[in-house]
N, C-alpha and C positions, 0 to 999 in steps of 0.2 A: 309513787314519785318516779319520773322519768331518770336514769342514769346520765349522766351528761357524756356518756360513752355509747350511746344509744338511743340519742335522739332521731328524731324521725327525719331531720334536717339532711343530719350527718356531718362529717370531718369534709368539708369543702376543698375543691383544689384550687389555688390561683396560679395566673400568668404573671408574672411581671416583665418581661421584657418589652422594647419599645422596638420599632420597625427601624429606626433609623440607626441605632446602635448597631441592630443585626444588618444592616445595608453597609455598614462600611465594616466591619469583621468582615464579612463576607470577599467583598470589593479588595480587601487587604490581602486577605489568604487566598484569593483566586488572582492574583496579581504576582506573590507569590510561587503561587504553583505553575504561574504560566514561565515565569520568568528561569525557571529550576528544571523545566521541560518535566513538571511531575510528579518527582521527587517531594514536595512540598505538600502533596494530595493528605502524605497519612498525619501530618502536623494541621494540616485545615481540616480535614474532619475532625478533629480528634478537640482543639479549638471549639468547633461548630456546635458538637455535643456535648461540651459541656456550657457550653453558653444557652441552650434548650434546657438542657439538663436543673440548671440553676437557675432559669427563668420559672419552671415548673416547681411548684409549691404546695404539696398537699398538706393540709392543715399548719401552713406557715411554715415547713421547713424541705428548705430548698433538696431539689434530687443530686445525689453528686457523681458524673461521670470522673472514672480514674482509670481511665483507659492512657497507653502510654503511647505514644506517634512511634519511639523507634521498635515496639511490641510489633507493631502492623506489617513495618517493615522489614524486620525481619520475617517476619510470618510468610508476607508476600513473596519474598525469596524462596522459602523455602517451599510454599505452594509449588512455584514455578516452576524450581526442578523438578518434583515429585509427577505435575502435570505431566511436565514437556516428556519425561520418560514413559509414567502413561502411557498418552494419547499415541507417541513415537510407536512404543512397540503394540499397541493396538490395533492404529492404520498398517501398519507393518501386515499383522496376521491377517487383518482384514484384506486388503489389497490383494494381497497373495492368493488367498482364495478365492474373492471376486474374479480373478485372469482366469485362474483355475477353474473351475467350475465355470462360472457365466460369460468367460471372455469378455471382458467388459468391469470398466472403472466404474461404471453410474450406480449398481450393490456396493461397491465398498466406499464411497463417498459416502449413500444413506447410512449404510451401517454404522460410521465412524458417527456422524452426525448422533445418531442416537446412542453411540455408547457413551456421549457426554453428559445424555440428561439425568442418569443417576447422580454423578460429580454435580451436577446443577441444585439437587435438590439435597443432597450432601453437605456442599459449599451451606446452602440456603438456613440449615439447623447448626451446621458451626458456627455462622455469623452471630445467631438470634444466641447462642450462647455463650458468644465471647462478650457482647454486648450487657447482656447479666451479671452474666461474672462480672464486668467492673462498674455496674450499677450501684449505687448505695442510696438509702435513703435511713436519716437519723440516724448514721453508724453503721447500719445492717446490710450487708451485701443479700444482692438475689444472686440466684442460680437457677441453670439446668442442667439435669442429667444427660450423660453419655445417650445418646440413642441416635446419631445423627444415620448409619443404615438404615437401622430401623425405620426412620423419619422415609427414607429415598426410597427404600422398595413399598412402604406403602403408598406414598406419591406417586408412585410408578404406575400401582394397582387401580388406585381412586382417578387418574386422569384415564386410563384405559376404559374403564365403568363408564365413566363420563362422556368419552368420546362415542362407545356403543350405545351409549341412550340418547346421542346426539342435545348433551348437556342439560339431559331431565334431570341427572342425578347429580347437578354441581355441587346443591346447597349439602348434599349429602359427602361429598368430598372436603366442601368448606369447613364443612362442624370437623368432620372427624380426624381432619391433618390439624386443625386447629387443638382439638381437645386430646392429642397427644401431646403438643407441646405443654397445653396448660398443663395439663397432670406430672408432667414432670420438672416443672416451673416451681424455685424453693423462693420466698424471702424468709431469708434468716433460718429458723430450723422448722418455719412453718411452711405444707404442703399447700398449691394450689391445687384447686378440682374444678370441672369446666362440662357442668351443672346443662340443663335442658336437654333436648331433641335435635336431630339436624332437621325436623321438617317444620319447624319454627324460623328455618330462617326464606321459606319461599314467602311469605311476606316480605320482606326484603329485597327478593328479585318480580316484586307484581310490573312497575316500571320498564323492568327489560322483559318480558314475557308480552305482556300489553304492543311493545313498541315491535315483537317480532310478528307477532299477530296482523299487526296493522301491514307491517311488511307484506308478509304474504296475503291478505287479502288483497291488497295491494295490486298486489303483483296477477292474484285472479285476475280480479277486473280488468285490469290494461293491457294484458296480454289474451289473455280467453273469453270471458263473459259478454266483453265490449270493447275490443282491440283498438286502440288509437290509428292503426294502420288498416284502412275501411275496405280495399281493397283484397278478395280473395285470390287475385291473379298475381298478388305481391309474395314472394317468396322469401323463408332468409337469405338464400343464396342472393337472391335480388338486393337484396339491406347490405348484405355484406362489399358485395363486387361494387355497391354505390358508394361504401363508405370509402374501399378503398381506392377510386377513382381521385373520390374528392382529394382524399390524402397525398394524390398525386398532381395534382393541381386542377384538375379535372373538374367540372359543374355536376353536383350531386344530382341524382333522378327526385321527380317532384311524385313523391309517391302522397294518394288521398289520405289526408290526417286529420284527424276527428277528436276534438277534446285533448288535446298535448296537456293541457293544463293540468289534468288529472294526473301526472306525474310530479306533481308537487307532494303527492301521500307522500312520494319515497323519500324525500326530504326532511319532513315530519318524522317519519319514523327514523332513519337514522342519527335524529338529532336525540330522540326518544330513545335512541340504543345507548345514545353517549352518555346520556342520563344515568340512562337505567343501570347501568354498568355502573358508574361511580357511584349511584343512591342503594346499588347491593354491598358494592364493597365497603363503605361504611356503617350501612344500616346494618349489617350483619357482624361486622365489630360489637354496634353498639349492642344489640340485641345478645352476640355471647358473651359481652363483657358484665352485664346484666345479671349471668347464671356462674358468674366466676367468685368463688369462694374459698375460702380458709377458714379453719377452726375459729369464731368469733370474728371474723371479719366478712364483709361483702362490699361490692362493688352497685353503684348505680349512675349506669351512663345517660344524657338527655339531649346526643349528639344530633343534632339537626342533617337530616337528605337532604333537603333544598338547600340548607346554608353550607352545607359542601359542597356542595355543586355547583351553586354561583360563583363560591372562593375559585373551584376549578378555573370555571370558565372566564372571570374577568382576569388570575391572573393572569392566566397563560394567552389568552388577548393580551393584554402588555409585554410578557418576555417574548412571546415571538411576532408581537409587530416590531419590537425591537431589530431582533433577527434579522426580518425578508429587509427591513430599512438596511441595514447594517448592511447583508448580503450585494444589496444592490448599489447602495455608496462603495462598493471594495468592488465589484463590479468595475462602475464608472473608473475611481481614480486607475485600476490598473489599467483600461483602458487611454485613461490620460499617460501616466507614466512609461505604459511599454508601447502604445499602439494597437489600432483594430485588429491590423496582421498576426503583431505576436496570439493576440488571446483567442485568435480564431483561426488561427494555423496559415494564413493567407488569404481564405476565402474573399477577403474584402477587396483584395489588392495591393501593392505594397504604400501602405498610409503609417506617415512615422508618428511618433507622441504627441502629441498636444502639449506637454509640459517637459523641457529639455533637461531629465536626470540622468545621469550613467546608471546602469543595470545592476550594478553593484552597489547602488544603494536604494533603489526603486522596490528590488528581490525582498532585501529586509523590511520594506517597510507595507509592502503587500501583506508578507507574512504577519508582522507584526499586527496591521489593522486584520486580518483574520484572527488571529487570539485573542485581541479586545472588544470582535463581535461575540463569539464566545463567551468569555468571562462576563460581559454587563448580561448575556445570555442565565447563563446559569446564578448571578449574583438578584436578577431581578426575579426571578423565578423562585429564589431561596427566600425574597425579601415579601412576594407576593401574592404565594401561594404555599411553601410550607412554611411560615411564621403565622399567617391565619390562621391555617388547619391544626398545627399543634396549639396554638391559642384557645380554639373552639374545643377541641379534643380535651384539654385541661379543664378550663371553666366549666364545660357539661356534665366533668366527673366529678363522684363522690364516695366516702366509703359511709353508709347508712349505721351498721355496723363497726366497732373496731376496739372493742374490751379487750379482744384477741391481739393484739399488738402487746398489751401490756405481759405476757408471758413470751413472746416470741425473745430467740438468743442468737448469738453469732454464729455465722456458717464460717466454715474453710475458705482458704482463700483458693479459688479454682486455675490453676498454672496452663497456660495455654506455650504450647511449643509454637504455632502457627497463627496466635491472632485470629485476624479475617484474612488469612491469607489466600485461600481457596476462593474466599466469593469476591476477592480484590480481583484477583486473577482471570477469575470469569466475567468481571465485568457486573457481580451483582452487589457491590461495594459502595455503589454511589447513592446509595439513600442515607440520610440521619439518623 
């Protein structure tokens, strides 16, 4: 007889949230934070999450975010000093030796530039852990352990790997920044472990491999094999000095062209990269999420590559046709309100308003319609593409196993001096 603790089904997750609920929270607290120049950021995320949070439903009880909005904010202060002194006395030293040595700013610019990316990948493991920490489900807080160095210079090591193999070796990067975190990932006083191979996940990147292939065959063809420019007497110098004739108002040279059309492969495949790229980076969730265990529990994900991919692309068709719309109505009226002159420095000749406002009230409300492209920006985006995708992400999980819940106990509560202060500050804060 089957346990009803292990059935082959499993403990189901459901969504319950509705789109239009999450459209106006959203629409509120980005209204909000525009109105507060900000300020109001760590109160709408904090909102955001736990409305995800409690939308999300594994085996009927809801997840509970208790993350605190003035936690963030002070954190983010405190990041900030810590940074700004940082980076201060690092470009400092850098700088200095860059004169010294190489006479020249353009060494200590790079170097400054890269003494950030450890802090980036730093910021990256506090965040995933402050986030835990005020995660509960039925009572039980998760956690992760202290390792956020440890996190950075491996990241450090796995992008260098990856870049010298000219990214043969990402899926191997993926798994194994990954399966640090998972192993040091508690719910309640039970450990996770993050189970397979990393060479399980280049199934996952067949997509983007395929579309970089086609690339460069591509690229054979129409440049070497069978050049579209028929011509042996045509030079690049010749291509080039024609482009930039044209550029200068100048009538380009009629050089012999043969089969143009054949540059629509490049088209194909870079739409095939955009793919490829989003059906790795979830297919490879879904696939570790697969091999992610705890003592009597497992996970089993049935998260769909194409139906994230389309979520991708239709929403983000909506928030930024919004956008270029947006863009170019605030375009026009400033245009009406200040004149051709003002917005193009003179070039047009002195042409006054079309619509007769003093400046002092035109200014504000220029502005003002730039923060409400914005906001319906980031509100339709929140409404049209990550409400799907946590939707999908939910409904396709399950845990198959979970007899293991019923011994699990309460963890500590994990006291954060900084919040997400460091990845606020970086600017890597703005995801859910």
């Amino acid at each position: 007889m089957t346990s009803s603790t292990t059935d082959p089904v499993g403990l189901p997750v459901y969504f319950v949230g509705t789109r239009g609920a999450l459209f106006w929270l959203a629409l509120k607290t980005g209204f909000l934070t525009v109105i507060t120049l900000g300020f109001y950021r760590f109160w709408m995320k904090t909102r955001m999450r736990r409305w995800f949070w409690s939308a999300t439903r594994p085996g009927g009880h809801p997840m509970e975010y208790v993350g605190d909005p003035w936690e963030k904010l002070l954190g983010f202060f405190i990041a900030v000093v810590i940074l700004t002194f940082y980076i201060g006395i690092i470009n400092l030293v850098v700088m200095f030796v860059s004169f010294s040595v190489f006479s020249s700013a353009s060494v200590g610019y790079l170097a400054s530039v890269v003494g950030v990316i450890p802090l980036w990948f730093y910021a990256q493991y506090r965040a995933r852990r402050y986030v835990l920490a005020r995660t509960r489900w039925r009572g039980v807080r998760f956690g992760l352990e202290k390792g956020a160095w440890g996190y950075a210079w491996r990241a450090l090591v796995h992008w260098a790997i990856t870049l010298l193999t000219l990214g043969l070796l990402w899926p191997r990067m993926t798994f194994s920044l990954e399966k640090y975190m998972t192993d040091r990932t508690y719910f309640g006083s039970a450990r996770l472990h993050q189970g397979g191979h990393w060479t399980m996940l280049y199934r996952a990147a067949i997509p983007f491999i395929l579309s970089v292939l086609i690339m460069v065959a591509g690229a054979i063809w129409v440049f070497w094999l069978d050049p579209i420019v028929v011509s042996a007497d045509v030079t690049t110098d010749d291509i080039i000095r024609s482009f930039e004739e044209m550029m200068d108002g100048g009538a380009a040279a009629a050089f012999p062209v043969a089969g143009a059309e054949r540059l629509a492969v490049f088209l194909f495949a870079i739409i095939g990269l955009i793919y490829g790229a989003i059906h790795y980076r979830f297919v490879s969730k879904r696939q570790m999420a697969n091999y992610k265990t705890t003592e009597g529990v497992t996970l089993h994900s049935r998260l769909s590559g194409p139906r994230v991919a389309s979520i991708y692309v239709l929403g983000s068709i909506i928030a930024y046709l919004v956008l270029v719309l947006g863009i170019i109505g605030l375009v026009v009226f400033a245009i009406l309100t200040l004149g051709p002159s003002a917005m193009l420095g003179g070039a047009m000749g002195d042409f006054g308003a079309a619509v007769d406002l003093p400046k002092s009230i035109a200014v504000p409300l220029i502005a003002a319609f730039y923060l409400s492209i914005f906001l319906m920006w980031n509100v339709l985006y929140s409404t049209f593409v990550t409400f799907p995708l946590m939707r999908h992400m939910a409904k396709t999980l399950s845990l198959p196993r979970r007899h293991g819940l019923q011994v699990v106990s309460q963890r500590d509560r994990d006291e954060f001096t900084e919040a997400e202060g460091f990845a606020e500050a970086l600017d890597l804060g703005a995801a859910i």
